[in-house]
C-alpha positions, 0 to 999 in steps of 0.5 A: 500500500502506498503512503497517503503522505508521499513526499516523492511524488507530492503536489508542494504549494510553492506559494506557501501557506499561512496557517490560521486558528479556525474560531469555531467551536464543534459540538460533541453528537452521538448517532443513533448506534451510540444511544443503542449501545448506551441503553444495552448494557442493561439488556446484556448482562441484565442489571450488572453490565447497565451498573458497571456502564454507569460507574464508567460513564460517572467517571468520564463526568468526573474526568471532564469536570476536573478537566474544566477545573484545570482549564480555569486555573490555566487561564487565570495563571495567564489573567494573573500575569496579564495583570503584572503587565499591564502594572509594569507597562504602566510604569514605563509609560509614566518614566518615558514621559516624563523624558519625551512626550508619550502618545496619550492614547497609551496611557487611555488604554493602560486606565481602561485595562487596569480598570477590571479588564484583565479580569477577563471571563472568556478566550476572546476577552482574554486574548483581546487584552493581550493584544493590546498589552502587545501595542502597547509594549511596542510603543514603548519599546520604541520610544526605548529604542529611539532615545539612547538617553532613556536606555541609561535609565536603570529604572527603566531598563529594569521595567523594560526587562520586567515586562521581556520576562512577563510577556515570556511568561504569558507565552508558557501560559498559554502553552500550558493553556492551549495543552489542556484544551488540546486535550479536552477537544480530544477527549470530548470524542473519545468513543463511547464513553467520554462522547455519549457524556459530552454529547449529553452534557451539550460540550463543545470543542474549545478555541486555543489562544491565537495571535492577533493579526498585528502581531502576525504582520509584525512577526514577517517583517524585516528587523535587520 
């Protein structure tokens, strides 16, 4: 049998391609052979396979209950240093102005963040605020770069690494974080228990944190 995957004999995509996070979310349905087998355990053996069906299917609902609880937790280690950097960016905002003037609009956005928004419930609006925590980060970042003066600023310049090693951070976090929803969006079509549970309990897959399209662009451009 031939590979499905032929790299001798491959039509290749000379363009490229740009690989994007489809934002969609696919929800968990069983066919009418699962709800058959789910209800069969009761007819064959009488009475102790439906038990023993149920003690495996309690467990699955455990697993995706504790699975969800660890999805929490991994998104509130990113909120928590989301939080640090919008303290650490606000920092360097103020020590840059009082060198140069500073767009205005940088500091407008720094208020509206520290005002409860990274507190964020949900994907979206998480990924939201790291997005403009990152536009504001390259602000500053080039007002560091374009005054040699202030990068003699030793409090500046350990603001400046304080807010590396924080966007460092919220990098693992979000690996950490999309780990856990890779394995909840696998686990939620693992025939037949963890399917027939999650079709029941109305799951869907999750959305993984993506970048935002700025960021993309910035990322293909020339720095040297």
């Amino acid at each position: 049998m031939a590979n499905e995957l032929d790299e001798m004999n491959a039509v290749t995509l000379e363009q490229g391609n740009d690989t994007k996070v489809i934002a969609k979310q696919l929800e968990v349905k069983v066919g009418v052979g699962s709800k058959i087998f789910d209800v069969i355990w009761w007819i064959i053996p009488p009475i102790i396979g439906g038990i023993i069906w149920s003690v495996v299917k309690v467990k699955a609902k455990n697993y995706f209950q504790q699975l969800q609880q660890k999805l929490q937790h991994d998104a509130s280690q990113i909120d928590n240093y989301l939080e640090q950097r919008v303290q650490i960016l606000k920092n360097c905002a103020r020590l840059v102005d009082k060198a140069i003037e500073l767009d205005k609009d940088t500091f407008t956005k720094i208020a509206e963040l520290r005002s409860g928004r990274t507190g964020a419930q949900d994907d979206a609006a998480r990924n939201e605020v790291a997005s403009q925590l990152d536009a504001i980060g390259r602000k500053v970042n080039i007002a560091f770069e374009n005054y040699p003066d202030l990068r003699a600023h030793q409090e500046l310049a350990d603001a400046m690494q304080q807010n590396s090693y924080l966007q460092r951070e919220i990098t693992a976090a979000r690996e950490v974080y999309n780990d856990t929803v890779n394995t909840w969006n696998r686990e939620i079509f693992n025939w037949p228990a963890k399917q027939i549970v999650a079709a029941k309990a109305g799951y869907t897959t999750r959305i993984p944190f993506v970048l935002d399209e700025e960021t993309k662009q910035a990322a293909r451009g020339d720095f040297f």
